[in-house]
N, C-alpha and C positions, 0 to 999 in steps of 0.2 A: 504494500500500500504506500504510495505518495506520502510523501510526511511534509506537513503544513510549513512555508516557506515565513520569511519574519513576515511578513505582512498579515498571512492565517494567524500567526500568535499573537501578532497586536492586535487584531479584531478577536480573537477568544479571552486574552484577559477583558480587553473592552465591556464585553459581554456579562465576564464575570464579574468584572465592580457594578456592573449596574443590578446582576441580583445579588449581589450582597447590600446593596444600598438600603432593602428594607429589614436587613437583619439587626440582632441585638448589638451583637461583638464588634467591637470595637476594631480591634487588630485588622482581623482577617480582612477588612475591605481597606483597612489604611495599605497594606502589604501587596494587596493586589492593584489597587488605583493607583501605588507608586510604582511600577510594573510595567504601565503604561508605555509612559513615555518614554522610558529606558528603552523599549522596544525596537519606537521608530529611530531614537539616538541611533540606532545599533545599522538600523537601514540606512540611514543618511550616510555612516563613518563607510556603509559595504560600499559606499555610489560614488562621494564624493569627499576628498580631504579638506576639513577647516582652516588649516593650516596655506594652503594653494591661494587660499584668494580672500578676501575681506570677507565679501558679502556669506560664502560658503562658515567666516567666521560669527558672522552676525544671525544667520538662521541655525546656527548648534547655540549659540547663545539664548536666540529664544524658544529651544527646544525646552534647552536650563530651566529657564523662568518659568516654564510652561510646568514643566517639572516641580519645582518648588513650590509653585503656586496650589498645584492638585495637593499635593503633600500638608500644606500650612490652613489649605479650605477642610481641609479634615479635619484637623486640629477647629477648626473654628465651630466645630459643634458643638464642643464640649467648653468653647472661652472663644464666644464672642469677639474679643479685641483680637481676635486671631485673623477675624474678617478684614481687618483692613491692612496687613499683611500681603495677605492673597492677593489683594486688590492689587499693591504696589505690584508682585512676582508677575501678574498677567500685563498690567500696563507695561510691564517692561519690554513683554512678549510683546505687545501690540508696536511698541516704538522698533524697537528689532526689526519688525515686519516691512511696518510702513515705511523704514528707513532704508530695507532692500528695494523696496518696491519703487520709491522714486526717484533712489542713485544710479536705480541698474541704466545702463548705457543705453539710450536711443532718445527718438521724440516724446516729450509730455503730451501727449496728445489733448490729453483730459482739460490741461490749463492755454490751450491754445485754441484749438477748433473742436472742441467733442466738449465745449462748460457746460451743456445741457445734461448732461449725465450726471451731474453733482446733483443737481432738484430732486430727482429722488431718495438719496443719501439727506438731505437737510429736512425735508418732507419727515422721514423718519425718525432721524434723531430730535427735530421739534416734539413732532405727535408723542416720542417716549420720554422725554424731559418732562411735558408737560401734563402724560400721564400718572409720572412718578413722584413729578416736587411734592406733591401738598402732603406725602406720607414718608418722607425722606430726613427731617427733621435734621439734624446736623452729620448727616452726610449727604446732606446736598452738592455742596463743593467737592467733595472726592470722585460721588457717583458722574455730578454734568462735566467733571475734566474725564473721566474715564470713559464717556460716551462720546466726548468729543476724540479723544485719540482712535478709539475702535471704529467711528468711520470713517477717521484720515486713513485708517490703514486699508480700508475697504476704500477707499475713494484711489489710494495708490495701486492697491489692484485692477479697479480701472481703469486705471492709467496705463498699465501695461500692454497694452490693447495694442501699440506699435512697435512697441518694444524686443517682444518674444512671439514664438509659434503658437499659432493657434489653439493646440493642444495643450502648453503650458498657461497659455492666457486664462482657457474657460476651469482647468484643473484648479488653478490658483484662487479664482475668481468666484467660483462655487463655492470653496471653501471656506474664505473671506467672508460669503454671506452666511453661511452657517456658524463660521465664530459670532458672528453678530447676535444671529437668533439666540445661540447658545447662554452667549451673553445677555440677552436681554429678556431670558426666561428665569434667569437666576436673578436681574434686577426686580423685575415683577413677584415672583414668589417671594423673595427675602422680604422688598420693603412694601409691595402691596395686596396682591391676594393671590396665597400661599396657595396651590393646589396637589393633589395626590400622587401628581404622575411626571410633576413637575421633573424628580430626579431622571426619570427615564428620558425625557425629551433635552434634556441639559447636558447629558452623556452622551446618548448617541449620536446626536449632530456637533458636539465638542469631538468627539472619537473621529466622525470621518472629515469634518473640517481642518482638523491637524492633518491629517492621511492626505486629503487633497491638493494641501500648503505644500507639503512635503514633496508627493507625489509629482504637482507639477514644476516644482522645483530645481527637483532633479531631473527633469524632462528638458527643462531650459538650459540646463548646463551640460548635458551629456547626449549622445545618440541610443540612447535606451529609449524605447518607447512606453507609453503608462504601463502596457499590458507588459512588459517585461519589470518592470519596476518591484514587483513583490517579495523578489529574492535576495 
């Protein structure tokens, strides 16, 4: 039998923090939700050296952040002031991102002839600013600067539209909008109404929006195609 390549085993622990998420024990889903990212770490280091090139050092960076962030949002179930910890590990993750995405080498297209694709991106971060403030209390200021970074990084993925291939454009780009949702189902349930299933939708679409980030990533830098990319 085929034995699952890292990609199969970062989508199987994926799976498995998400049903541990409703169990009692503590450890066992800390142990496995740190597990995670370690995974894709391990995928990137098979593709691409950090060491070669800046930006190759800035997306293992925010793999890091990304990493400590899951690790330190555990920790915040049991102590609150752990949440704004997390916050800072992911914002880092989101500057990492959107710092690749608008040095990488070619046309801004986004700030030149395509401003129209911004409307969408400010459309949304208004509507969820303005769904969030009034129960946000003093972390107002943390939440609308962290809303404001997550869709410059989404707006930098936009951007990339002339930048890279096709393949790595829409991989990146998909992903980008799923860190957003991901992100802003954890803003909604934390500070305004909290729902049951919340965990599941916050996980899976953070799982394959890292995968996507990654996946087309390394499609931009390398002659691997997506479908080859698992190994």
């Amino acid at each position: 039998m085929k034995k699952p390549g890292i990609s199969g085993l970062y989508f199987l622990i994926g799976i498995m923090s998400i049903i541990l998420q409703n169990q009692s024990s503590f450890y066992p889903e800390l142990i496995v939700k740190a597990l995670i990212m370690p995974m894709l770490m391990i995928l990137f280091l098979k593709k691409l050296n950090p060491l070669k090139h800046r930006l190759h050092a800035l997306m293992f960076m925010g793999l890091f952040f990304s990493w400590a962030g899951d690790v330190v949002l555990e920790f915040s179930k049991n102590n609150g002031n752990m949440f704004l910890l997390g916050l800072v590990c992911f914002l880092l993750t989101h500057i990492m991102y959107l710092t690749i995405f608008f040095i990488t080498p070619g046309k801004n297209s986004i700030l030149s002839n395509r401003i129209y694709l911004l409307l969408p991106v400010i459309i949304y971060g208004v509507i969820l600013v303005f769904y969030l403030y009034p129960d946000l209390a003093d972390m107002r200021l943390p939440v609308m600067l962290y809303a404001i970074v997550i869709l410059t990084m989404l707006t930098g993925a936009i951007n990339r539209k002339e930048k890279v291939d096709r393949g790595s454009y829409y991989l990146v780009l998909t992903g980008a909008i799923l860190f957003v949702i991901s992100d802003s189902v954890i803003a909604v349930n934390k500070f305004s109404h909290p729902f049951a299933s919340s965990g599941i939708v916050i996980m899976s679409t953070y799982i394959v929006a890292q995968y996507l980030i990654v996946a087309g990533y390394i499609y931009q830098f390398s002659s691997i195609k997506p479908d080859q990319i698992s190994r």
